[in-house]
VOGU-3710 file (C-alpha; in Angstrom, 3 decimals, decimal comma):
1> xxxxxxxxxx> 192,483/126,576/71,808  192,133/129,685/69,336  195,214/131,735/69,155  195,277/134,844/66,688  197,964/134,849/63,666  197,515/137,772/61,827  194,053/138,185/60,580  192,985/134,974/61,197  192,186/132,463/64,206  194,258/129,104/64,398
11> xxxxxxxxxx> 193,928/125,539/66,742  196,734/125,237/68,672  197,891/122,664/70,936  198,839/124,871/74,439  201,405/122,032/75,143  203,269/122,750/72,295  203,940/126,253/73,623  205,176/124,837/77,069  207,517/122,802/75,107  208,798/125,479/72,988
21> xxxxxxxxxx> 212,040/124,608/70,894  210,916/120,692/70,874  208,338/121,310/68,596  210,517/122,296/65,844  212,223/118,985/66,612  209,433/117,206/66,373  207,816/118,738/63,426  211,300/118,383/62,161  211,366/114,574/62,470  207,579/114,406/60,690
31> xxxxxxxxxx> 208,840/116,464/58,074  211,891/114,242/57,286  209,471/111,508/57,151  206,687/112,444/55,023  209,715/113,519/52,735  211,196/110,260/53,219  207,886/108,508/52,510  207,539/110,569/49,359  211,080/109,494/48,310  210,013/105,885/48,624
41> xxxxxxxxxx> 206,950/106,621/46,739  205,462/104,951/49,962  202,333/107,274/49,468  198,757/107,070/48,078  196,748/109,883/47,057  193,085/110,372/47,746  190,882/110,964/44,697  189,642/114,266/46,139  193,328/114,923/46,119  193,305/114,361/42,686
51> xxxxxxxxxx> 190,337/116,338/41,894  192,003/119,095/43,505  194,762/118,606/41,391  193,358/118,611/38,266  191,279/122,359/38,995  194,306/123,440/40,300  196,477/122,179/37,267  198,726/120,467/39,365  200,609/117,039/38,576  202,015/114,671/41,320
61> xxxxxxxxxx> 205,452/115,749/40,907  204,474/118,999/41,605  202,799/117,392/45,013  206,113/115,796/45,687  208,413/118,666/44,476  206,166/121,103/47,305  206,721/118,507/49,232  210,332/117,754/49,135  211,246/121,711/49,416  208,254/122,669/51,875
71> xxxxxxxxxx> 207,423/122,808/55,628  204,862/122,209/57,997  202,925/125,143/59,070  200,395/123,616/60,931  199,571/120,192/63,092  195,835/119,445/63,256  195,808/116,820/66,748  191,736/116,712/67,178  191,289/113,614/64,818  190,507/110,484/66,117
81> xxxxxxxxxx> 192,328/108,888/63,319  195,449/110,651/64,026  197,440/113,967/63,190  196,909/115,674/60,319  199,764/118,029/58,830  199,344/120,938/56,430  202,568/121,521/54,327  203,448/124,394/52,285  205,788/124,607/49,494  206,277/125,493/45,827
91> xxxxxxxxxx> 205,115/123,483/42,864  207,461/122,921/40,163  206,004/126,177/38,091  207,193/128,286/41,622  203,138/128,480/42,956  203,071/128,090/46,952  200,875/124,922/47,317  199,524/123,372/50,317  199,244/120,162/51,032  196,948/117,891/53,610
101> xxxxxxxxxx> 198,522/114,643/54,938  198,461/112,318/57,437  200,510/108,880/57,850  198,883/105,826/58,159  199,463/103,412/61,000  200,458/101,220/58,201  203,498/103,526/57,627  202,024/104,774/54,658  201,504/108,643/53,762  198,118/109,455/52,613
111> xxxxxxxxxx> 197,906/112,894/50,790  194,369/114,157/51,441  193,978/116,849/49,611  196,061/119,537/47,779  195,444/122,947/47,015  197,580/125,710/44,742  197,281/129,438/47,237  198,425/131,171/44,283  197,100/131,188/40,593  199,289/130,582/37,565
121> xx> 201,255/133,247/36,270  200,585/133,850/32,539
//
């Protein structure tokens, strides 16, 4: 389903409005896992990731630092491989970045792609 957030049109899960507080929980729990996985350096990154990275000028510990500090904003569920989970948070420069991921059924986090939302201050 489409539900309006400011300007723009967002998926949505209706369940996870039925459910209310629990899905803070359970984003919650992802969260602390992806972070965990990133602690472990239990992660691989895609090479379109990296090309990302590279027009963005950002480095992997800047993927891991926006990681580490960030949150998830959204859950994408329609993926027959599994949920998808866009994470915001700063890079080590202070730039919001946002950051595509899923985890594996192997355990492992795969970072699909990463993107800066703001440019670099000069």
């Amino acid at each position: 389903m489409l539900r309006k957030v400011g300007t723009d049109y967002v998926l949505y899960n209706p369940w996870d409005v039925l459910i209310g507080e629990a899905v803070g929980v359970r984003r919650s729990r992802v969260l602390q896992s992806i972070q965990q996985k990133v602690i472990q350096n239990s992660y691989q990154v895609t090479q379109h990731a990296l090309d990302e990275m590279r027009k963005d000028m950002l480095s992997t510990p800047d993927v891991k630092h926006a990681i580490r500090r960030g949150k998830i904003v959204q859950r994408f569920t329609r993926d027959r491989r599994g949920p998808r989970y866009r994470l915001t948070g700063p890079a080590r420069d202070g730039r919001e970045i946002n950051v595509i991921c899923r985890i594996l059924d192997s355990g492992v986090l795969r970072i699909i792609t990463v993107y800066a939302t703001e440019e670099i201050q000069q």
